[in-house]
N, CA, C and O atoms as a DFTB+ gen file, in Angstrom:
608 C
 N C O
     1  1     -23.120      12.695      -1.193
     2  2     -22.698      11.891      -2.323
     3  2     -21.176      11.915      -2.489
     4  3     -20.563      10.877      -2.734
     5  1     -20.585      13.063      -2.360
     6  2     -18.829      13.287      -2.481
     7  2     -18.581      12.096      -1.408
     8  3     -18.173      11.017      -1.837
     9  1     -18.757      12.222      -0.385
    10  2     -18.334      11.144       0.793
    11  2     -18.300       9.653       0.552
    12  3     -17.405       8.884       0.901
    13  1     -19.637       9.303      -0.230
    14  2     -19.142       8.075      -0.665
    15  2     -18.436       7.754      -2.119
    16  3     -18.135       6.662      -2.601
    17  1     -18.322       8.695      -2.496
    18  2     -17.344       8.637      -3.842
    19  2     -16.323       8.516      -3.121
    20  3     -15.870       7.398      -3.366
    21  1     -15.557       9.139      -2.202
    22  2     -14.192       8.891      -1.674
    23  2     -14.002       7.791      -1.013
    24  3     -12.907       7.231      -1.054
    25  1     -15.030       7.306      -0.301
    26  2     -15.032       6.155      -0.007
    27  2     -15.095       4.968      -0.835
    28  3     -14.445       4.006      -0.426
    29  1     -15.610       4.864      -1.690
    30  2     -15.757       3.715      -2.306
    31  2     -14.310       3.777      -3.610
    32  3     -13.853       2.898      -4.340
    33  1     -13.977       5.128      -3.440
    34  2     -12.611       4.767      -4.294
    35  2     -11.494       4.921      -3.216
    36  3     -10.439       5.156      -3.805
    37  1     -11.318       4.881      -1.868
    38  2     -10.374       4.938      -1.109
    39  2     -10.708       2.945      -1.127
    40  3      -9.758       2.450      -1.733
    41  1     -11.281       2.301      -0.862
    42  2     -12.123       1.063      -1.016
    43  2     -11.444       0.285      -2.316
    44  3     -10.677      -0.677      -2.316
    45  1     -12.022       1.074      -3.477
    46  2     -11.539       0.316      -4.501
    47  2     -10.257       0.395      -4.881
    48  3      -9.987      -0.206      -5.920
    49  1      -9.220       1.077      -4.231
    50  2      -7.844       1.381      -4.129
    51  2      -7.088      -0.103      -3.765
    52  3      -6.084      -0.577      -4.297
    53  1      -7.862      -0.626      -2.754
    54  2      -7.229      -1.954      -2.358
    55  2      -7.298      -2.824      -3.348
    56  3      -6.238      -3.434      -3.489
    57  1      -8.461      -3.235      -4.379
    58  2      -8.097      -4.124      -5.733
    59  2      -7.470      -3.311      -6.702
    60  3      -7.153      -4.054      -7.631
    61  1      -7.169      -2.256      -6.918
    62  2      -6.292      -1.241      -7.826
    63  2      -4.186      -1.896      -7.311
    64  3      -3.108      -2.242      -7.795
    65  1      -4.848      -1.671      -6.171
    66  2      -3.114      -1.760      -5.405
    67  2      -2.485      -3.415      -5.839
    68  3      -1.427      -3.815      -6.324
    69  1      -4.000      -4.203      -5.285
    70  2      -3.442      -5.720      -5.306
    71  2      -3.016      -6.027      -6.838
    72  3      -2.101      -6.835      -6.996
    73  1      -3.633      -5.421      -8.010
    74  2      -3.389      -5.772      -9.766
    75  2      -2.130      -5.007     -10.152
    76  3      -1.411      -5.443     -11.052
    77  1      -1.824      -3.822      -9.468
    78  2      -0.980      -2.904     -10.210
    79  2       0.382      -3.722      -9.452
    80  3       1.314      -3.860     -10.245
    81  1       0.571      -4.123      -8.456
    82  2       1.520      -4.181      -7.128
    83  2       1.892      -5.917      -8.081
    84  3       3.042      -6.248      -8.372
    85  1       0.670      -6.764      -8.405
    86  2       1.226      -8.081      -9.378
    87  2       1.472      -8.313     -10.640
    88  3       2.159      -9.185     -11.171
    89  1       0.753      -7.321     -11.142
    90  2       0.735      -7.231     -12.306
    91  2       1.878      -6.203     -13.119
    92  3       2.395      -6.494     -14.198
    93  1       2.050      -5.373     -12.609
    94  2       3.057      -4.014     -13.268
    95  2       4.567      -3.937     -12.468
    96  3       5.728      -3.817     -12.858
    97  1       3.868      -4.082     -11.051
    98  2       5.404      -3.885     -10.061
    99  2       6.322      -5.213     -10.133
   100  3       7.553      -5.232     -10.144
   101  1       5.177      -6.660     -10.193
   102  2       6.502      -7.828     -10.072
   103  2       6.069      -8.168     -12.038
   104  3       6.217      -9.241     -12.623
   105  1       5.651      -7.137     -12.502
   106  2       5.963      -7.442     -14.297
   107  2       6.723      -6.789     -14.602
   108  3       7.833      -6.779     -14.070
   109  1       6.312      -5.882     -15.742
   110  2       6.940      -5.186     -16.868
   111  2       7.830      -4.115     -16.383
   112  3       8.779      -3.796     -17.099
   113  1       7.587      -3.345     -14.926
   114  2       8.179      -2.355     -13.769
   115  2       8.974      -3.420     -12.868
   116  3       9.356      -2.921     -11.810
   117  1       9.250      -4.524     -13.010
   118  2       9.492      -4.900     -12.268
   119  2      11.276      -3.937     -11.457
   120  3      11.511      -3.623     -10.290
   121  1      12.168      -3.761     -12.771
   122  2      13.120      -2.797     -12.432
   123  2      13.134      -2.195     -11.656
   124  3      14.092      -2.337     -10.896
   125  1      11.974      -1.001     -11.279
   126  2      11.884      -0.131     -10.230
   127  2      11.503      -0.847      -9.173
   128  3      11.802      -0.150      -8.203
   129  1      11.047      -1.774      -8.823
   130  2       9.923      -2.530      -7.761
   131  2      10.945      -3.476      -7.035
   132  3      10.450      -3.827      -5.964
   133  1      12.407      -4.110      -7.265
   134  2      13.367      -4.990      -7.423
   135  2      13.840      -4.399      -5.812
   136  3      13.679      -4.958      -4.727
   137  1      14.323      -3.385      -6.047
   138  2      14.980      -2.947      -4.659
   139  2      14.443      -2.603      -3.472
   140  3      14.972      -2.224      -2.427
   141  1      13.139      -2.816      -3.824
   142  2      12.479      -2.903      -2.936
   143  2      12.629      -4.472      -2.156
   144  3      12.598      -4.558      -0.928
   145  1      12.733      -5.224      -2.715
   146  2      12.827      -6.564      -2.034
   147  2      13.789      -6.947      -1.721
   148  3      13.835      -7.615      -0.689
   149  1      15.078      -6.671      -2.539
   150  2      16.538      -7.318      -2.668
   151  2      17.657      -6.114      -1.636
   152  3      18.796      -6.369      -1.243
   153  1      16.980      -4.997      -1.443
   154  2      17.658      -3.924      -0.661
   155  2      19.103      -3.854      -1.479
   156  3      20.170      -3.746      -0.874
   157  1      19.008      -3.930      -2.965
   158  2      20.169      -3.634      -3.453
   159  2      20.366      -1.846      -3.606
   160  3      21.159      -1.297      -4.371
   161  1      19.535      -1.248      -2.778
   162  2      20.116       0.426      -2.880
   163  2      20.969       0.760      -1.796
   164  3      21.197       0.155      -0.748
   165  1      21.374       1.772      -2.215
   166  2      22.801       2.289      -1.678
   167  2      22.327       3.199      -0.198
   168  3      22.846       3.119       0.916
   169  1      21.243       4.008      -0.613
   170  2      21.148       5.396       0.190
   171  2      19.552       5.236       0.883
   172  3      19.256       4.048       0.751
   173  1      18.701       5.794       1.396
   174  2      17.580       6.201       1.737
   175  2      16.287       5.656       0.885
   176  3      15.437       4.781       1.049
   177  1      16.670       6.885      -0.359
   178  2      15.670       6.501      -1.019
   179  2      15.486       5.066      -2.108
   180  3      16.662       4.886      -2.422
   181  1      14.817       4.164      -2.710
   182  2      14.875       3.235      -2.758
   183  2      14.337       3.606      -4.610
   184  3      13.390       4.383      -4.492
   185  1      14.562       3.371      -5.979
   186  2      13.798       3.273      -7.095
   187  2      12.564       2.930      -7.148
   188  3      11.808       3.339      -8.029
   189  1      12.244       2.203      -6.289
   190  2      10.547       1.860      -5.971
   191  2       9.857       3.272      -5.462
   192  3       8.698       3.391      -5.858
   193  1      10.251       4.137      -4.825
   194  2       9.567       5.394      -4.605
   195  2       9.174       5.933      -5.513
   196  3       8.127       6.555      -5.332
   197  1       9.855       5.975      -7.053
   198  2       9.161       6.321      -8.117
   199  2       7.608       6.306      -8.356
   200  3       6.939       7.123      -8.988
   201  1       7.079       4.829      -7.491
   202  2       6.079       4.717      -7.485
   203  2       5.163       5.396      -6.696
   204  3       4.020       5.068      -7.014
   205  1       5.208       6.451      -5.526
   206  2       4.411       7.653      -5.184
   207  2       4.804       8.231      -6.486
   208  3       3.978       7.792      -7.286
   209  1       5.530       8.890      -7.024
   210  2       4.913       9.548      -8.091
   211  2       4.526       9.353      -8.965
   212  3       4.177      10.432      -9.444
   213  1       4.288       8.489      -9.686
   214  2       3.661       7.695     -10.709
   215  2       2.223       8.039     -10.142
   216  3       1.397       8.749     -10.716
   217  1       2.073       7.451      -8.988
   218  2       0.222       7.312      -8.707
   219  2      -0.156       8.818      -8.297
   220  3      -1.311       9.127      -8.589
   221  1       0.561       9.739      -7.714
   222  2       0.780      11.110      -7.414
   223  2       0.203      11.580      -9.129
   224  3      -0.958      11.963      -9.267
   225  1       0.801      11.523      -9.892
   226  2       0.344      12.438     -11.217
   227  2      -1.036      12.347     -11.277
   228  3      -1.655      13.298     -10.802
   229  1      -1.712      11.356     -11.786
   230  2      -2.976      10.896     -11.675
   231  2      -4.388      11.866     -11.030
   232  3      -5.363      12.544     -11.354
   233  1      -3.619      11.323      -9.900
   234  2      -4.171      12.103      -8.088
   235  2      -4.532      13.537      -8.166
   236  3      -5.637      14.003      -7.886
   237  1      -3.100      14.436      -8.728
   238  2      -2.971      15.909      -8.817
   239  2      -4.267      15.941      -9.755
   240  3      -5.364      16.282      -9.313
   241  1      -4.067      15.581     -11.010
   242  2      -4.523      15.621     -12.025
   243  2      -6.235      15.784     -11.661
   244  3      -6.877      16.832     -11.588
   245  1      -6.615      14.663     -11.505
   246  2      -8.310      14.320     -10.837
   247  2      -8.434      15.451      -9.696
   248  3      -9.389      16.221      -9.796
   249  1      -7.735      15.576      -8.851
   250  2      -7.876      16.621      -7.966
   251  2      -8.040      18.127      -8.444
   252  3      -8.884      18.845      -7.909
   253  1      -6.981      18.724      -9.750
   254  2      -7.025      19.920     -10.115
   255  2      -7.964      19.776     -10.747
   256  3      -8.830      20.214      -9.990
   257  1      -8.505      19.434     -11.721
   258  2      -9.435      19.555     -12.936
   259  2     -10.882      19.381     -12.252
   260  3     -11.974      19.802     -12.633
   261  1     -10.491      18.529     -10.979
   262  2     -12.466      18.482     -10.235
   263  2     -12.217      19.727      -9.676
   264  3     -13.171      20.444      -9.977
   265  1     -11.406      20.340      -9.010
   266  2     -11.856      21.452      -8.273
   267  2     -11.741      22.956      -9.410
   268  3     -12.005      24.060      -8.935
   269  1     -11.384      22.835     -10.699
   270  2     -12.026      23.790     -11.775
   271  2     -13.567      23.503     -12.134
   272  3     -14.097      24.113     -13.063
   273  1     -14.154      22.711     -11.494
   274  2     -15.733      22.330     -11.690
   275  2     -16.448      21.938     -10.653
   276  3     -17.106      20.913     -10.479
   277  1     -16.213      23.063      -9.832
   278  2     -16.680      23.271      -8.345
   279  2     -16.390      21.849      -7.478
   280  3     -16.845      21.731      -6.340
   281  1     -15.987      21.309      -7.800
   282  2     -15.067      20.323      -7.155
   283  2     -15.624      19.100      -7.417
   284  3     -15.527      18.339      -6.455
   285  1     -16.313      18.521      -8.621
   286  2     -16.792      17.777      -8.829
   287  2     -16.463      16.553      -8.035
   288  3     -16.026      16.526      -6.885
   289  1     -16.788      15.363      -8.963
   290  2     -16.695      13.807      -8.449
   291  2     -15.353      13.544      -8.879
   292  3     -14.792      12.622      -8.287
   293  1     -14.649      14.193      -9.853
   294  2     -13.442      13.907      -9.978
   295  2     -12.408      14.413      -8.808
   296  3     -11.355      13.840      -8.529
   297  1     -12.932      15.635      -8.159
   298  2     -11.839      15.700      -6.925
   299  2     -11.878      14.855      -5.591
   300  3     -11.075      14.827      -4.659
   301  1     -13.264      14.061      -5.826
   302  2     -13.632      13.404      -4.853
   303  2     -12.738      12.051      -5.304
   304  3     -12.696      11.165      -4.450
   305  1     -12.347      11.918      -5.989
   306  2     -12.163      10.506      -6.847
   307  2     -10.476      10.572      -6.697
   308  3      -9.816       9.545      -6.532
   309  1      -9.794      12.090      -6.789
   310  2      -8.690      12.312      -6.609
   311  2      -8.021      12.057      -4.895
   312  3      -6.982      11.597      -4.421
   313  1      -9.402      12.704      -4.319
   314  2      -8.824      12.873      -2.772
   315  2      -9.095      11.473      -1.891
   316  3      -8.759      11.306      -0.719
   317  1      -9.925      10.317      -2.921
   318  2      -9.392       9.363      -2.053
   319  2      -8.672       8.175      -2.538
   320  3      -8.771       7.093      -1.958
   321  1      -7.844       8.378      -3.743
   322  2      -6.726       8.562      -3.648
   323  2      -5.751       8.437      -3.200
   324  3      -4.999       7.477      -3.031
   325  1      -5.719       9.641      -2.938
   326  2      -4.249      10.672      -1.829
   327  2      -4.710      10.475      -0.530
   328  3      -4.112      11.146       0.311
   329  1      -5.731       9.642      -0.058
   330  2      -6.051       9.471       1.356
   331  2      -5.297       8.111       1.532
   332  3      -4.463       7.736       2.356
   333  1      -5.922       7.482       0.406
   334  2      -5.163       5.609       0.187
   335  2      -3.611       6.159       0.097
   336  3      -2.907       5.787       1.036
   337  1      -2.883       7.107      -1.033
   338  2      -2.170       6.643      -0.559
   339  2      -0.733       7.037       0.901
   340  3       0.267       6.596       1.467
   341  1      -1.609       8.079       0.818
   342  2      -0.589       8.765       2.607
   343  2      -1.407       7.596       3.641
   344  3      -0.647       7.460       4.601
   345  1      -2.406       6.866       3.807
   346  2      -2.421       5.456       4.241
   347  2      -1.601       4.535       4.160
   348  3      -1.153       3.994       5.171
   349  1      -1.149       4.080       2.568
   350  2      -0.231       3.123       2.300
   351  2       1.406       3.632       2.822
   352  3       2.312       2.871       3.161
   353  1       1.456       5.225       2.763
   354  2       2.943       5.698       3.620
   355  2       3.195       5.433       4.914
   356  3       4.181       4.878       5.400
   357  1       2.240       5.868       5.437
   358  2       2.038       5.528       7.093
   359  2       1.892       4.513       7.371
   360  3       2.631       4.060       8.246
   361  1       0.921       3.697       6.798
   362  2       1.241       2.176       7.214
   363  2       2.354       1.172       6.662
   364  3       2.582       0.155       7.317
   365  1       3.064       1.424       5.467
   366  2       3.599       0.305       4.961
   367  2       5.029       0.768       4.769
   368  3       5.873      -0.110       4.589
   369  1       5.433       2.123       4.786
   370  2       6.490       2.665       5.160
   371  2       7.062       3.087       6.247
   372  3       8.265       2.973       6.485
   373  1       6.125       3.667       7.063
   374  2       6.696       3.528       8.343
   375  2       6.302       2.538       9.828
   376  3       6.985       2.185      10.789
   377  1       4.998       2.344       9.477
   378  2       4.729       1.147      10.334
   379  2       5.235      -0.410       9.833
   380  3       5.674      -1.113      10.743
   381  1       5.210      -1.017       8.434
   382  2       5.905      -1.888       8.258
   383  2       7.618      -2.100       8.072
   384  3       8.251      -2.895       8.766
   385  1       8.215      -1.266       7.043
   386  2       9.296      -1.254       6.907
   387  2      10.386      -0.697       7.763
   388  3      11.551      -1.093       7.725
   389  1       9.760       0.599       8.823
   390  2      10.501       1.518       9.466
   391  2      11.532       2.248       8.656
   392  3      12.706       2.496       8.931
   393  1      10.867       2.513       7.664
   394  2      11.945       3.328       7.290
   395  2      12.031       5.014       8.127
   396  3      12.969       5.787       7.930
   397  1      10.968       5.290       8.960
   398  2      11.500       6.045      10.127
   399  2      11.028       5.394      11.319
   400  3       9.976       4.757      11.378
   401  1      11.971       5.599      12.428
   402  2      11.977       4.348      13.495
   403  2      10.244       5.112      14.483
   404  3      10.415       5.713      15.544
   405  1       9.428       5.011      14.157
   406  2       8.584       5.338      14.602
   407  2       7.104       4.054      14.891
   408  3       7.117       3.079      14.139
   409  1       6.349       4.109      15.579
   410  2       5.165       2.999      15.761
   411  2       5.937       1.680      15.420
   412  3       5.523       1.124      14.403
   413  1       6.917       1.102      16.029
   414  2       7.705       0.104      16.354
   415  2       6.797      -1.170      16.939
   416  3       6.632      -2.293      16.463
   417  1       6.390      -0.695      17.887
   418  2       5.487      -1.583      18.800
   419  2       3.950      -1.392      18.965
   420  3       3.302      -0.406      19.316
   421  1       3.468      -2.993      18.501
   422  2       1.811      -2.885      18.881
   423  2       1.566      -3.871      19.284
   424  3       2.436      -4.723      19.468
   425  1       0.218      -4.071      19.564
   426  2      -0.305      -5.760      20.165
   427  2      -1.387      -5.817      20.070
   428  3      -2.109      -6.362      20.905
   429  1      -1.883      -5.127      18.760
   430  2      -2.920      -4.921      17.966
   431  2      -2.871      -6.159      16.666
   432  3      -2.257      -6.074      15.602
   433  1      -3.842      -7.444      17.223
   434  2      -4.085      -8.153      16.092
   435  2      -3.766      -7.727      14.744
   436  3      -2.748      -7.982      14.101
   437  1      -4.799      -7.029      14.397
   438  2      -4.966      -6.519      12.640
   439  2      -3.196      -6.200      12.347
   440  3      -2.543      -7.027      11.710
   441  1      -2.506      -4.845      12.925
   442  2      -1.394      -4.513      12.515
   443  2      -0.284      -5.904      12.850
   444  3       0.743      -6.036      12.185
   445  1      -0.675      -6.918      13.999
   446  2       0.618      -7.353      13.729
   447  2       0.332      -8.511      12.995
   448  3       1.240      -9.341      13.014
   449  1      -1.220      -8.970      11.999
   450  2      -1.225      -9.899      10.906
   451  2      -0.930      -9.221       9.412
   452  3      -0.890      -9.888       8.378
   453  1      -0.726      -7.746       9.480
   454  2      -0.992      -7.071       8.345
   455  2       1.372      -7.227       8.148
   456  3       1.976      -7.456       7.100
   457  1       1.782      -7.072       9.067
   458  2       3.221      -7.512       9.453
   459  2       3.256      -8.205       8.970
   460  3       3.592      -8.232       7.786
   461  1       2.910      -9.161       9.674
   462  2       3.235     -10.739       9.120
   463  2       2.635     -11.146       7.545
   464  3       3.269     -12.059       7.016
   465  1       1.767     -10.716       6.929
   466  2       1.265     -10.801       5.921
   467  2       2.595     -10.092       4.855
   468  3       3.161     -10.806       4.027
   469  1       2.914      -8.777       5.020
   470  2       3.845      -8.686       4.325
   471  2       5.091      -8.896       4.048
   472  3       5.684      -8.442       3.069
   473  1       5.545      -9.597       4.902
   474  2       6.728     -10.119       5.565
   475  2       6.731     -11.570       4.840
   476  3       7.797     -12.170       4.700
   477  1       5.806     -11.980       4.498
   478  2       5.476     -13.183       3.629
   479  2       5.855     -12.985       2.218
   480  3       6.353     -13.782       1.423
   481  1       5.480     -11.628       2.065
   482  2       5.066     -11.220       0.395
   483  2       6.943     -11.199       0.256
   484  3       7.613     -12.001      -0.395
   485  1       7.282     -10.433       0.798
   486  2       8.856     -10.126       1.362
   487  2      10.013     -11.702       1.078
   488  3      11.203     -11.642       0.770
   489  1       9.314     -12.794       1.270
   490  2      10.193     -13.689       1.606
   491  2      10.728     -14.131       0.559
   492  3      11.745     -14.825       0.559
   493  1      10.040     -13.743      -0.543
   494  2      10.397     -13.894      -2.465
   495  2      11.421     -13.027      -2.571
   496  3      11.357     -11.927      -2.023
   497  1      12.136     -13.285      -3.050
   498  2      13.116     -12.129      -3.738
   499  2      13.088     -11.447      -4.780
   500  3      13.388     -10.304      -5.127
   501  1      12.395     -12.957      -5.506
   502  2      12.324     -12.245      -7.155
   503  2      11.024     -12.178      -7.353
   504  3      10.341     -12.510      -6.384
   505  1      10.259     -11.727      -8.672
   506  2       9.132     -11.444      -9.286
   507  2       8.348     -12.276      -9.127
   508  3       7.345     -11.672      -8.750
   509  1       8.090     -13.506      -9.174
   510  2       7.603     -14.988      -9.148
   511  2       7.593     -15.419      -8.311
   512  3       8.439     -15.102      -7.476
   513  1       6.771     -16.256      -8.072
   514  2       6.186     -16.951      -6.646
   515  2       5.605     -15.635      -5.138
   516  3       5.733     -15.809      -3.926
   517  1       5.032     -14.495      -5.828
   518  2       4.866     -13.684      -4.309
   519  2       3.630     -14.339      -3.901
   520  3       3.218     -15.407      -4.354
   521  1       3.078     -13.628      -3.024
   522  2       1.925     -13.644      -2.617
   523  2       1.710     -12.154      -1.368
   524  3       2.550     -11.402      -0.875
   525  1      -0.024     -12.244      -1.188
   526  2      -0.069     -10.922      -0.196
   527  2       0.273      -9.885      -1.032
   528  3       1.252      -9.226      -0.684
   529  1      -0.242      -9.603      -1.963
   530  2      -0.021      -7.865      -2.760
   531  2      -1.054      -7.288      -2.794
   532  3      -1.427      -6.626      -3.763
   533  1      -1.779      -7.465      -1.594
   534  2      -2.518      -6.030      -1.528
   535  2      -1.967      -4.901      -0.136
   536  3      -0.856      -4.371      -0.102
   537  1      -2.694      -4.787       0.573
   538  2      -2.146      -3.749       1.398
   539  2      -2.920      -3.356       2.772
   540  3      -2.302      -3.160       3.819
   541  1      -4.435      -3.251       2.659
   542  2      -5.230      -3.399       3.977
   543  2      -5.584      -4.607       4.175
   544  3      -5.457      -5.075       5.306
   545  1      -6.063      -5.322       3.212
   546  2      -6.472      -6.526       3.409
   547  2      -5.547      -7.365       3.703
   548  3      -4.464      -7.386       3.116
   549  1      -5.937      -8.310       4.837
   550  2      -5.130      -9.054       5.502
   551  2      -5.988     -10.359       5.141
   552  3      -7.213     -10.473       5.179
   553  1      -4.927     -11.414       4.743
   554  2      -5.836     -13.449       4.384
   555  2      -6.088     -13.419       6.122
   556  3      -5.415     -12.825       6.964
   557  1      -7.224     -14.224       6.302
   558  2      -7.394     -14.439       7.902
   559  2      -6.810     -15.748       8.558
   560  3      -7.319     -16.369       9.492
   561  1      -5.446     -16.096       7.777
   562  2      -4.544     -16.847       8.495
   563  2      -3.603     -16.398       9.296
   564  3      -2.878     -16.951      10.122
   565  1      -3.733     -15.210       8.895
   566  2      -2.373     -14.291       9.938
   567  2      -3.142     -13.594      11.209
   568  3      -2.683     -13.285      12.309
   569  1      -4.400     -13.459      10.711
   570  2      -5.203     -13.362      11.981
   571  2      -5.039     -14.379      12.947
   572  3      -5.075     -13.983      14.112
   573  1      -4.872     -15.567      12.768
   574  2      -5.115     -16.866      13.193
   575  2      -3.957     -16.926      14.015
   576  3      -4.096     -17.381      15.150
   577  1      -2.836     -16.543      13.634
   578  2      -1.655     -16.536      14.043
   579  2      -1.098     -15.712      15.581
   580  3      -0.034     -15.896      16.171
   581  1      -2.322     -14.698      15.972
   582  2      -2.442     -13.937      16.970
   583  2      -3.306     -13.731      17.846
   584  3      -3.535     -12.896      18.721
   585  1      -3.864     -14.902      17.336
   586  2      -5.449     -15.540      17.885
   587  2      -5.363     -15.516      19.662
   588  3      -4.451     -16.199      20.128
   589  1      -6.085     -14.915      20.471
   590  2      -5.724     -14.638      22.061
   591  2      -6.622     -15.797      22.569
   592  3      -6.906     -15.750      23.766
   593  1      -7.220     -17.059      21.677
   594  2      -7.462     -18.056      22.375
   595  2      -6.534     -19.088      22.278
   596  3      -6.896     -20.129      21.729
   597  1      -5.117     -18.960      22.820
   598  2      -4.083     -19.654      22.814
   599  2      -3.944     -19.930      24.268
   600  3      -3.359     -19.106      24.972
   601  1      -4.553     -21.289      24.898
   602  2      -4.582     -21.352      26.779
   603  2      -3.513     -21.899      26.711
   604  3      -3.546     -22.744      25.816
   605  1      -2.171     -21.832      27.412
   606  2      -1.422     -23.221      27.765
   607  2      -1.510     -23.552      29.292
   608  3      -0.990     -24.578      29.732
């Protein structure tokens, strides 16, 4: 039963990500969420990182308090989570953005429509007009786009 609790909230993380990411990051947060698009920071870290810890408190939180109750459904609920989001690091920080020059190159459909998908979301500058704010889920036009039934 723990297994699919983590699953189905590592799962429901992707409509959590797509509401919070349109709703909070290009709304009322939009401040912190800004330099992320406009690359108006100076150094490394970016004000949008705020946002691992923001979802980090939460996480700890569900995680400590399930495992004071033999590790209930709440640590299960915590740890996937923190699975989604060291997923969303690895994939969208360092496989999309490079912010360390690492997994550069693939020729893996999914990763290079999940690219191109955000690279779309990317092309807005400002709050308005994005699109593509979720994060695994890929629209299957960018699939389309890498489609290997291309004969010439």
């Amino acid at each position: 039963m723990n297994l699919i609790i983590l699953l189905i909230t590592f799962i429901a993380m992707e409509g959590a990500t797509w509401l919070i990411h349109k709703y909070i990051m290009h709304g009322f947060l939009w401040g912190l969420h800004r330099d992320h698009h406009d690359h108006s920071n100076d150094g490394f870290l970016e004000k949008n990182d705020y946002f691992f810890v923001i979802f980090a408190l939460p996480t700890i939180a569900l995680m400590y308090f399930g495992s004071l109750r033999d590790y209930n459904y709440l640590f299960f609920i915590g740890l996937g989570i923190m699975l989604y989001g060291m997923a969303y690091f690895f994939v969208h920080d360092i496989f999309i953005h490079q912010r360390f020059k690492l997994l550069s190159k693939t020729n893996n459909r999914y990763f290079l429509a999940l690219r191109r998908a955000h690279k779309q979301h990317h092309k807005h500058l400002g709050k308005e007009e994005g699109e593509c704010f979720g994060f695994l889920y890929v629209p299957i036009k960018y699939f389309k786009m890498y489609s290997n039934n291309d004969k010439t």
